[in-house]
N, C-alpha and C positions, 0 to 999 in steps of 0.2 A: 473617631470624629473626623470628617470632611475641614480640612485645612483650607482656607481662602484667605485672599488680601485681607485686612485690618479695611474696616468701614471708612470710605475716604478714601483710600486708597487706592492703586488702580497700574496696573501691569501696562505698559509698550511692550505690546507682543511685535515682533518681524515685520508681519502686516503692516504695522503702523508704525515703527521706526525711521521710516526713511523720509515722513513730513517733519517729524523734529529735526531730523539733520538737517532737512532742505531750509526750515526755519533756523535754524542756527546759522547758517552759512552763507543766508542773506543777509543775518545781522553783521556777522564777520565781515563778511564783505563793505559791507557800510563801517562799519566802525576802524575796519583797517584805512580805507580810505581816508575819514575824516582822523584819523593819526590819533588813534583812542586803542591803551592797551589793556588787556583780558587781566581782571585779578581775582585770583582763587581765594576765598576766606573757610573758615571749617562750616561746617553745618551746625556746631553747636559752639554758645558762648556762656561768658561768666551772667547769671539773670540778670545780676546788676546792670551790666551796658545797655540792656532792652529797658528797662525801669526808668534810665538815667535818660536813656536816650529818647526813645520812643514818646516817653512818659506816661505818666499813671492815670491820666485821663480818657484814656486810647481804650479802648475795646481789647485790642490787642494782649495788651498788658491785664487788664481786668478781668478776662474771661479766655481768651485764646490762647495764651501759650504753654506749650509742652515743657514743663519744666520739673527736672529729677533731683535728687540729692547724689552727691558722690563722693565717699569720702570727707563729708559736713560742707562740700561747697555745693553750692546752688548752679545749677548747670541749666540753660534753655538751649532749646532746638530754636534754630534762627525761623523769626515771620517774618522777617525784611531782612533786606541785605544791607542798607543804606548805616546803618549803627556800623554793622561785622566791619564796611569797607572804612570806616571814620577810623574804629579802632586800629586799623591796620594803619593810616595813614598816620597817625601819631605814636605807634610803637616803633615803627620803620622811620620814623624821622622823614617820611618823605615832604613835610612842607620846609626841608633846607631845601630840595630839588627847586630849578627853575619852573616858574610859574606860565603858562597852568599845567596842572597835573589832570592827564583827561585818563580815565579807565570806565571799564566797561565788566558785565559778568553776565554767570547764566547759572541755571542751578535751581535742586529745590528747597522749600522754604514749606515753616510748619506753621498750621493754625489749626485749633479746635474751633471748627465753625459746623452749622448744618450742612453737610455736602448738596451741594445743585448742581444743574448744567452746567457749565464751564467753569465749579469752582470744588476743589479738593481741599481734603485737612491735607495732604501733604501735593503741595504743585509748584508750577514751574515758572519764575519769573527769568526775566530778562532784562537791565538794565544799564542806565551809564551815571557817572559822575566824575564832575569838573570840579577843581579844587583850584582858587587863587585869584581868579577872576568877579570883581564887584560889578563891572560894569554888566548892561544888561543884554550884550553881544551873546553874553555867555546863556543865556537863558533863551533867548533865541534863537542860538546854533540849537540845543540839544532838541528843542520846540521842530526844528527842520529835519533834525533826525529822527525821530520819530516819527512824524508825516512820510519823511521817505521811506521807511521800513514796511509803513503798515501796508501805501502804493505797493510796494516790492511785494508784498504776500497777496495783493490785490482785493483789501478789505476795503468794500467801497463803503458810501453814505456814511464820510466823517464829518466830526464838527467840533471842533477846537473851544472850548470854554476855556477864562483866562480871567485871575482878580490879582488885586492887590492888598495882602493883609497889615501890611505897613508891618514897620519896626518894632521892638518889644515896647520901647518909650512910646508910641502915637495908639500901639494898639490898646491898651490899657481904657484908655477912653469909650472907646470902641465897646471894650469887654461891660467895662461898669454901665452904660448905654444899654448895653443888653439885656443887665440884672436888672435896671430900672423897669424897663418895659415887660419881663414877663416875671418880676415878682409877685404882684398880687393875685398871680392863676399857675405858681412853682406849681402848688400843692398836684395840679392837677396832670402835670408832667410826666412821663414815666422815670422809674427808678433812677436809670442812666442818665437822663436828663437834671435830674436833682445834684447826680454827683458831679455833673459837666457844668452845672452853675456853680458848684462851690469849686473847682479846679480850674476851667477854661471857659468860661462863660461860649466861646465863638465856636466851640462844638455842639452846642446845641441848634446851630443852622444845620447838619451835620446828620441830625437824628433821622431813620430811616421809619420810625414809628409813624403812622399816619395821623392817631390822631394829639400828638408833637406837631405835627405839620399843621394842620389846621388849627391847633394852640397858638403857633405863633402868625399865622396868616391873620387872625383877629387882634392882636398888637398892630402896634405902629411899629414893626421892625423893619418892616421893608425903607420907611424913611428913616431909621434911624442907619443902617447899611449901606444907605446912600450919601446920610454926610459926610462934609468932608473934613473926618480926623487923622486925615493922611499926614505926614508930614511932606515937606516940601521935597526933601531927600527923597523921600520913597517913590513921590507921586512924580515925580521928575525920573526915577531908574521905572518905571508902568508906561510913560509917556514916550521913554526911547524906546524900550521893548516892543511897542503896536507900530513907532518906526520902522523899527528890523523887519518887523513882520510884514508889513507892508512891500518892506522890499525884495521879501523873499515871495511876493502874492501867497502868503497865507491867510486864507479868509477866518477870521476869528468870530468871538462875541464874551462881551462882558456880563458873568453873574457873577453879581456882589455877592451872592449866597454862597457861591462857592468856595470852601474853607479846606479840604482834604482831609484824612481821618488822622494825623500825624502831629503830634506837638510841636516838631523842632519846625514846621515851616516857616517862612517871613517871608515878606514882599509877596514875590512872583508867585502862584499855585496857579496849576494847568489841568486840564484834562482833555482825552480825546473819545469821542463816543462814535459809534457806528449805529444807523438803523439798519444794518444789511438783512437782520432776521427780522423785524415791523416793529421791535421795541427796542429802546434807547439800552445800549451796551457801552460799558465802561472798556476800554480798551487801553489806554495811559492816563498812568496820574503822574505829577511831580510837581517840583517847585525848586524854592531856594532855602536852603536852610543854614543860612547864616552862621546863627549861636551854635550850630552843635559840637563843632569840633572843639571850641571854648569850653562847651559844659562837659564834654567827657575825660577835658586836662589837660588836651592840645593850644596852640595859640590859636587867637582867634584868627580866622581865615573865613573868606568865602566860599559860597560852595551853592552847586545846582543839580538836579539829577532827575533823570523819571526811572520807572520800573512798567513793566507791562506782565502779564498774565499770562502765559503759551497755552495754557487751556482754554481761555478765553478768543483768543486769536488762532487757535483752533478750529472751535466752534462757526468761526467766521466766515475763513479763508475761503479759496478754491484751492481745491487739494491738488497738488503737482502729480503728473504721472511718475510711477516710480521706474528706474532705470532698469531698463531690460535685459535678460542675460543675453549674450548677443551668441554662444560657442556654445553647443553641450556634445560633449567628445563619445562619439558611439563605437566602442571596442573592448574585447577583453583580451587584450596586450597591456594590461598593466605598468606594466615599464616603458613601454613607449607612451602610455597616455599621461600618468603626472610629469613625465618632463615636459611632452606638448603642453600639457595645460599650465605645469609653470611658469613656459616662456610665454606663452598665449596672454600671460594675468600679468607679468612682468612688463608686459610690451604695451598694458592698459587695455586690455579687453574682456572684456568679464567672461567667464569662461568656467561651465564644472563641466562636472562629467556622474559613472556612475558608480560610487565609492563599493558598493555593494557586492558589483562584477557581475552582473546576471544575466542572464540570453544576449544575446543579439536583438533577439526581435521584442524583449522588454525594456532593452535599452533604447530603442529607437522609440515605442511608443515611449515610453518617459522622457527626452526631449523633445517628442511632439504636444507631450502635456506641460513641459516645462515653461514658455513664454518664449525662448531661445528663437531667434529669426533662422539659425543657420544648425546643423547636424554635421558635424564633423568625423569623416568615417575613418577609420584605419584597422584594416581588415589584413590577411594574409600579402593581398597582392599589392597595397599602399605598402607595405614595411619592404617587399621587394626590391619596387621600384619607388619607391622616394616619395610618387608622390599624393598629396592625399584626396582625398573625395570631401567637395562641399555642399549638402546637399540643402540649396533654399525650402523651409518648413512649409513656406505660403504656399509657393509655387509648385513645387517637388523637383524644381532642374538643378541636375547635380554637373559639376564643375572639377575639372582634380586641377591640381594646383600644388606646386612647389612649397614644401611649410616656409622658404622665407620670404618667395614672392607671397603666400598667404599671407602672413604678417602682415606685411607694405600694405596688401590690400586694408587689409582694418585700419591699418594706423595712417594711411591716406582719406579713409574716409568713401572711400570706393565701392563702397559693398551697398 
């Protein structure tokens, strides 16, 4: 039997390696800056935390997660990170640390869903979370970081969506408003939608069912989504958040509809969409999730974060050129070739050669097929006299040169 990936699944061949790291490395880079540090959590937790956390109204929970027995405990492969990193933050004690606590991660995460374009049962998020901060500065910044992430990978035709779900006390209101309006047409609802009116009423804006969508488009929900059961608290941290935003010129816009797919959120929920391919692409979600570190045993604390999708940003991007070999060492002098090429990669020049040892004139066509700009020769009369032959791929003008004025040269930038 022919062995392949598991459905969903999906190999970073070589080929394709070098836009993840290129995408990793602009996150770092941002995240280093804005003083935000990396935290590693396992890939799998106790199912409880996703149950407790996530909650039982979620899709997630209901239908997607990877979840084994081991020894009579209940084990899941993590769909979100935002649970793994809470739990970390309250078994490590870190809400004694000075506030706020900014961290950030990358890694993959599991979901039994249909595989599509830019989405895997097992893929790749990317994301941050602020711990200690209520005001709405904090929901802001992360809002700006991620705009500049997405600029940095050069995914154009964004558009910031941005609500306010209020507090657990104001949203209640809100929830039973909802049951009002689309009880006498439940029946007609799908499945999920049934179980999201008896659990979270406010995920059923939420459902991806079209005709759920059109159920509630002949309600009066639209008015009722639009009253105002905010409370003054909340609608007051909404009112400085489009502040910030203002002043960072990020253009937004307000859907009342938009909820997230996630229980623990409150207040703030964000999302950022691209039309870069002609149809509307989810590219960050997040918000604020106040209650969760409370519900999982921690003190209550605030808290904000988005996650984004690397397969979906992906799909997106303009792909970076990937870094070229700039050295491939043409000789079968063995001994003099891996010490050149050690100092050559020490000195930061990428640089092979041909491990194999085979002709002369195989090894030169193979650095001519290699991408390598430069063929570095050392033949009988190079080890004589010192020094080596450099012979341009493009061009074919070859050059001898000293190997430590060579050096200087690459590492000047001269070449």
């Amino acid at each position: 039997m022919k062995l392949s990936a598991p459905k969903g699944t999906k190999d970073i061949l070589p080929s394709e390696s070098y836009v993840w790291q290129f995408m990793e490395d602009k996150a770092k880079f941002i995240f280093d800056k804005s003083n935000y540090k990396e935290i590693r959590t396992p890939i799998f937790e106790a199912t409880e935390l996703f149950a407790r956390g996530v909650g039982n109204s979620t899709d997630i929970v209901n239908k997607e997660m990877y979840t084994f027995i081991q020894k009579e405990r209940s084990l899941t492969l993590r769909p979100e990170n935002t649970a793994g990193v809470v739990r970390a933050f309250i078994e490590h004690g870190m809400f004694k640390l000075p506030s706020p606590l900014k961290m950030w991660y990358k890694g993959p995460m599991f979901r039994y869903e249909r595989p599509q374009a830019g989405r895997q049962r097992q893929f790749h998020q990317i994301g941050v979370e602020v711990f200690g901060i209520k005001s709405a500065i904090a929901d802001a910044e992360v809002i700006q970081m991620a705009m500049w992430y997405l600029n940095e990978l050069k995914i154009s035709k964004l558009s910031l969506e941005i609500n306010n779900l209020g507090c657990e006390k104001c949203r209640e209101e809100h929830k039973n408003k909802i049951k009002e309006a689309v009880k006498p047409i439940l029946a007609e609802f799908c499945e999920d939608c049934n179980i999201r009116y008896e659990r979270n009423s406010l995920r059923m804006l939420d459902c991806k069912n079209e005709k759920c969508k059109q159920l509630l488009a002949s309600t009066e929900i639209d008015a009722i989504i639009n009253d105002d059961y905010i409370c003054p608290e909340c609608s007051d941290h909404f009112i400085e958040l489009q502040g910030y935003l203002k002043a960072l010129n990020i253009e937004y816009t307000i859907n009342k509809r938009l909820v997230r797919g996630l229980d623990y959120y409150n207040k703030t929920v964000f999302e950022i969409t691209s039309n870069a391919l002609g149809s509307q692409n989810a590219v960050c979600g997040g918000g604020r999730y106040d209650p969760l570190v409370e519900m999982l045993g921690g003190p209550s604390t605030p808290a904000v974060g988005w996650a984004m999708g690397m397969e979906r940003l992906l799909s997106l991007m303009e792909l970076p050129k990937e870094e070229n070999l700039q050295v491939f060492i043409v000789s079968n002098y063995m001994n003099e070739t891996i010490k050149i090429a050690s100092e050559l990669r020490i000195s930061g020049i990428c640089t092979d050669y041909d491990l194999g040892n085979r002709g002369f004139s195989k090894q030169l066509d193979k650095a001519a097929k290699s991408g390598a700009k430069y063929a570095l020769i050392i033949g009988e009369e190079e080890l004589k006299t010192g020094n080596l032959t450099l012979k341009n791929l493009l061009s074919g003008i070859q050059k001898k040169f000293d190997k430590n004025e060579l050096i200087l040269k690459f590492c000047n930038k001269k070449n």
